[in-house]
N, C-alpha and C positions, 0 to 999 in steps of 0.2 A: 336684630342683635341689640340686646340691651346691657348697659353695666347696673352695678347697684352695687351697694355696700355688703358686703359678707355677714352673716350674723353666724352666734354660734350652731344655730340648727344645721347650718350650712356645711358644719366640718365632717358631715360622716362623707358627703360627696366632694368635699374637697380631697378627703384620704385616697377616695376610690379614683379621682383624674391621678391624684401622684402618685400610687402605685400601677397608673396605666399606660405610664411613659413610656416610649422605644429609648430614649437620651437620658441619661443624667440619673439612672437607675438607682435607686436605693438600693444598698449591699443588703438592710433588713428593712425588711417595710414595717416593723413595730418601733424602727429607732425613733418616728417622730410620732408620738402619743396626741389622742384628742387633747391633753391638759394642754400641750404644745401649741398648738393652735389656738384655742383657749386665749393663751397669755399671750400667743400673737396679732390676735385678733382685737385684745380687749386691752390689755394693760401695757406691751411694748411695741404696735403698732397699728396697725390699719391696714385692710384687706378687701378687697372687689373682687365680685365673681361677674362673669360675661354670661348671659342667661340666651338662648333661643329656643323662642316659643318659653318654655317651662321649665326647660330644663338649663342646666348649668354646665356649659363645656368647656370656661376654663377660668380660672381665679390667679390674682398675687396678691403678694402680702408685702410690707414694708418694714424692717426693725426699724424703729427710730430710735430705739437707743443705742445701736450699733451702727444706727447711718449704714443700713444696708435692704437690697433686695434678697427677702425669706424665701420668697417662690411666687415661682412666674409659670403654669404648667396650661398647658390645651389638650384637653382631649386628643386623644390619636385623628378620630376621623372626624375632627373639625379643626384640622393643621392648616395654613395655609389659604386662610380664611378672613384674615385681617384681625382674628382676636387678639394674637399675642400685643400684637402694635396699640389696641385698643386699651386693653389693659394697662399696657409699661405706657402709654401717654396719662391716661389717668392717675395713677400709681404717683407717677414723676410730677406731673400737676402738684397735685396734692402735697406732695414731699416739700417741693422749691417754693412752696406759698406760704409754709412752715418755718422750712428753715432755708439756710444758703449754705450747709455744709456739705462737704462731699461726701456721694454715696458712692458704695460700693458693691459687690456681686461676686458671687463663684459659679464656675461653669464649669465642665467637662471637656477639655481638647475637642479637637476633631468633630463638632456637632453641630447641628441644624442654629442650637441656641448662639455657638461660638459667633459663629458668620453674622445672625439675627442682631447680635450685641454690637461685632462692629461695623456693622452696616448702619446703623443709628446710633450712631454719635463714639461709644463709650471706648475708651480706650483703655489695650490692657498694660496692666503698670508689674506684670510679677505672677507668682504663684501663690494659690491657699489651700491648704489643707496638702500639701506635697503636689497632688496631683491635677489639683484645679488651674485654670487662667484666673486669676484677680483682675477683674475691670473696674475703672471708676468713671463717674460724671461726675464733673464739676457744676456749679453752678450757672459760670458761663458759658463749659459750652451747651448748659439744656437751653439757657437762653439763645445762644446763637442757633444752634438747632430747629427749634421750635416757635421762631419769631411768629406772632400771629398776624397775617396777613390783612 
């Protein structure tokens, strides 16, 4: 299991992990365009894909203009694998080395990601988008979280 930095070649198979979700479904899977990515990638954030072997099973992305997580997704049949964790620790790394502002996340009720979110740290402060949970980390608690031993 390797991470690396996402590049743009990367986004045809980042589209195909996030249309390959059981959680957090897209109502259209065209609402979020390769230019999306694009400008996620390159101009308002920063994005990691987790590679084994050659392939690429699961990527996030970071707004950092909105101090937020864009997506956090894992292939179906490499769930439960330790990549999501691999990921949102680098992801978060990267973020708090940056900056100290709080970030933020939307998720779907009731799901694999809700649990995953507050099982690691992040607490939820509200709703986004009507029907989302809004999570946030602070900056202290990713440090208290993640103290390096």
């Amino acid at each position: 299991m390797r991470v690396r930095i996402a590049k743009i070649e990367d986004i045809p198979t980042l589209q195909e992990i996030r249309n390959s979700v059981r959680e957090n479904i897209l109502s259209n899977p065209n609402i979020i365009s390769q230019e999306d990515y694009k400008e996620y990638l390159t101009t308002r954030g920063k994005g990691w894909v987790c590679e084994m072997g050659k392939r690429i099973v699961g990527f996030a992305v970071i707004d950092i203009e909105e101090n937020n997580v864009w997506a956090l997704f894992v292939m179906p049949n490499y769930e439960k694998k330790g990549i999501g964790k691999l990921l949102h620790t680098t992801m978060l790394k990267w973020y708090f080395n940056i900056t100290q502002e709080t970030i933020w996340l939307g998720t779907d009720p009731n799901t694999r990601a809700e649990n995953f979110y507050r099982n690691i740290g992040w607490s939820a402060i509200g709703t986004h988008n009507k029907t989302e949970i809004k999570f946030e980390m602070t900056f202290d608690q990713w440090r208290k979280n993640n103290k390096e031993k």
